[in-house]
C-alpha positions in Angstrom: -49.2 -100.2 144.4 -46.8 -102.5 146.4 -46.1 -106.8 145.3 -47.2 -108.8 148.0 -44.6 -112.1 148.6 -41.5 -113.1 149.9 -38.3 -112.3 149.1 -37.5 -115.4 147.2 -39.1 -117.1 144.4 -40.7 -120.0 145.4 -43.8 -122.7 144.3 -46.9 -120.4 145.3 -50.0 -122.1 146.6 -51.9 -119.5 147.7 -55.0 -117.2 147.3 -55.4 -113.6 148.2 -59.0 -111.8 148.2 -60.5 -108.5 149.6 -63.4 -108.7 152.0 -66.3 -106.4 151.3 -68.1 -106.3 154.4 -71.7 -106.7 154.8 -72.3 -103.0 155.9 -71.0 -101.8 152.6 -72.8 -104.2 150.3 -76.6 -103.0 151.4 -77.0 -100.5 148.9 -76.4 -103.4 146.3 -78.3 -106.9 147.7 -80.2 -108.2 144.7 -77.5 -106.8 142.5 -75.4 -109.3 140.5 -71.4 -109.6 140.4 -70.8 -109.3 136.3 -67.2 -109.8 136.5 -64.0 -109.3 138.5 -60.6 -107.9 137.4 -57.3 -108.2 138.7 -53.9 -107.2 138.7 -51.0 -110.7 138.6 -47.5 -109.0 139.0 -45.0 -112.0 137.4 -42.1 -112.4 135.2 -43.1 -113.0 131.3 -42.3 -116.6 131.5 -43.5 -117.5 135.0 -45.9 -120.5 134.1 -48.8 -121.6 136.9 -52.6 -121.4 137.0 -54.8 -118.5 137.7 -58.2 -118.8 139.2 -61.0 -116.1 140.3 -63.0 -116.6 143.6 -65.8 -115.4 145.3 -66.8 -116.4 148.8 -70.3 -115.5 150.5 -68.9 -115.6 153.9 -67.5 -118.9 154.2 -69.5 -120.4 150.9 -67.2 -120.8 147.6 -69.2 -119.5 145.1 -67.0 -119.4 141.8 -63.9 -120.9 141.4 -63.1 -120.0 137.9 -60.2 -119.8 135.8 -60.1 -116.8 133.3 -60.0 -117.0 129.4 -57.2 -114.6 129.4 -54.0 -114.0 131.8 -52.6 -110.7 131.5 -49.1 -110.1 133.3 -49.3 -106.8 135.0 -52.3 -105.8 133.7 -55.7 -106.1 133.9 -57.5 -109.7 134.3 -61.0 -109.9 134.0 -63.1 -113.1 134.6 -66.7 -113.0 132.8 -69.1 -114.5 135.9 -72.1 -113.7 134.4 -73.2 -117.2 133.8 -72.6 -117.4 137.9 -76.0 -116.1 138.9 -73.7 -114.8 141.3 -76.9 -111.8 143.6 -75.5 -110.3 146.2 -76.9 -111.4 149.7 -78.1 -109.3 152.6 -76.0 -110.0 156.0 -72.9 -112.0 154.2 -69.6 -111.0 154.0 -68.0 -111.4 150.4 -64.6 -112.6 149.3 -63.5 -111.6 146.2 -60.1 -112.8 144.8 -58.0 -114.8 142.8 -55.8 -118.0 143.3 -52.1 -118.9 142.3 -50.7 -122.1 141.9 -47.3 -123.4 141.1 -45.9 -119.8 140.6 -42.4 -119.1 140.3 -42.5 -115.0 141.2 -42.1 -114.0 144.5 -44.7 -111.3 143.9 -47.6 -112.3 142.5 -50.3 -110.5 144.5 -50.7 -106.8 143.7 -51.8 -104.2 146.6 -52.8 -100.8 147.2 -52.1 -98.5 150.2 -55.2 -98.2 152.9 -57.5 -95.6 151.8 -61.0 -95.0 153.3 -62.8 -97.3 151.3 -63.2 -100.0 154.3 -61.9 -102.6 152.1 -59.4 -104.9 154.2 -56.6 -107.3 152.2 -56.7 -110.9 153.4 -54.9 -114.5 152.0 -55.4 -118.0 152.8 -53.8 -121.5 152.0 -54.9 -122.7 148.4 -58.1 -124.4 148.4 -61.1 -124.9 145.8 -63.4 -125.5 148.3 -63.2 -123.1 151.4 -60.9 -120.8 152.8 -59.5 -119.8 156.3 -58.2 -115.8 155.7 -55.9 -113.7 157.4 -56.0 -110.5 157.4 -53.5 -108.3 155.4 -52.1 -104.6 155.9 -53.1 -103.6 152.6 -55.8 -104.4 150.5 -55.6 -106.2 146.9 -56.5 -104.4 143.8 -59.6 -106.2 142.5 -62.4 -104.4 141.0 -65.8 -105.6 140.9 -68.4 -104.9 138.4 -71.9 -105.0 139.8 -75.4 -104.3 138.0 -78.7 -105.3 137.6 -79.4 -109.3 137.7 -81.4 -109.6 133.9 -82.4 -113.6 133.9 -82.2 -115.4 131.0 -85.1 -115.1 128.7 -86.3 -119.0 129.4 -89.7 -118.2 127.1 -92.1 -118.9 129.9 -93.1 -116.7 133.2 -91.9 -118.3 136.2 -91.0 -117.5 140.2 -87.5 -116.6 141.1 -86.1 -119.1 143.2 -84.1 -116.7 145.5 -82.0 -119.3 147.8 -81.7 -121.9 145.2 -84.2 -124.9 146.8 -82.5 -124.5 150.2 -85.2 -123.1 152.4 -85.5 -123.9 156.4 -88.4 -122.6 158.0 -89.0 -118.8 159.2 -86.7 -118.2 156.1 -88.1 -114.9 154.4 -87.5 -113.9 151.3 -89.9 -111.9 148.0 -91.4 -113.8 145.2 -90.6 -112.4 142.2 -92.3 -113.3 138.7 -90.1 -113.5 135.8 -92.3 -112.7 133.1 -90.8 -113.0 129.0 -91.6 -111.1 126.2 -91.0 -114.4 124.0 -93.6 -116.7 126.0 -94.3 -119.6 123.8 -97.2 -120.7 125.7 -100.4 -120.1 123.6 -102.3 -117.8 125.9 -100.6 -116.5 129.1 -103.6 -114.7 130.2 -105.4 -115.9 133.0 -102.6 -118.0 135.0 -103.1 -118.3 138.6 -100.1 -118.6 140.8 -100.7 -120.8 143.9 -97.9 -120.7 147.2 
């Protein structure tokens, strides 16, 4: 693992984040992002705030700070309540953000290996981001699994893009159906498109 900074301490407003290319996300569209973990390298008393991201390609998804900051240990931000399913054809950006650090090091990274995964930072911002690429990538770890939706207590269509449709858009319709449905008789219901 190598620190990722500059040689003096200074006021960090920054962001770092690996890109997990399109290519090697395939195997896990429709999957949903559970959490992210991270590594902050920083003196005990270095004080600043912390902040997970995701980015589907240039779309901030979560910008979220964690219960818990561990120093030089493991991080994990719970993003479960994200609804964060993996697309097909989108690069994703997963990361973290530092502001107002005092350590010159903050970002933790990991020597190329054959994973594909490729390092990149930007200037701080909540919104959006603008990344350069890195020599090294981060070390982040994802955890990925199946996307359970809540149990609502009634049957209903997945709404896969969130209301923003255009037309030619393509895309399955998927019935939620509950064990718990609180509807006196679900037998029988039509579903019109």
């Amino acid at each position: 693992w190598y620190l990722l900074g500059s040689d003096t301490a200074t006021s960090w407003d920054m962001m770092a984040a690996n890109m997990y290319p399109s290519s090697m996300l395939d195997a896990y569209v429709g999957k949903q992002i559970k959490s992210i973990s991270f590594v902050l390298s920083c003196d005990t008393n270095t004080t600043g705030s912390v902040a997970a991201l995701i980015d589907f390609g240039s779309e901030r998804k979560v910008f979220k700070a964690p219960e818990s900051v561990y120093i030089n240990n493991w991080t994990t931000v719970d993003l479960t309540s994200e609804n964060l399913i993996i697309p097909r054809g989108k690069d994703i950006y997963a990361g973290y953000a530092l502001k107002s650090f005092t350590y010159a090091r903050p970002f933790v990274v990991t020597d190329p290996d054959s994973s594909g995964l490729v390092g990149y930072v930007a200037d701080y911002n909540q919104t959006s981001a603008t990344w350069s690429a890195l020599q090294y990538p981060l070390v982040i770890k994802l955890t990925i699994g199946d996307y359970v939706p809540e149990d609502t207590g009634y049957n209903y269509i997945a709404d896969p893009k969130k209301g923003s449709y255009s037309v030619g858009d393509r895309f399955d319709l998927v019935l939620h159906e509950t064990a718990g449905d609180r509807r006196p008789d679900a037998n029988g219901v039509k579903w019109y498109f």
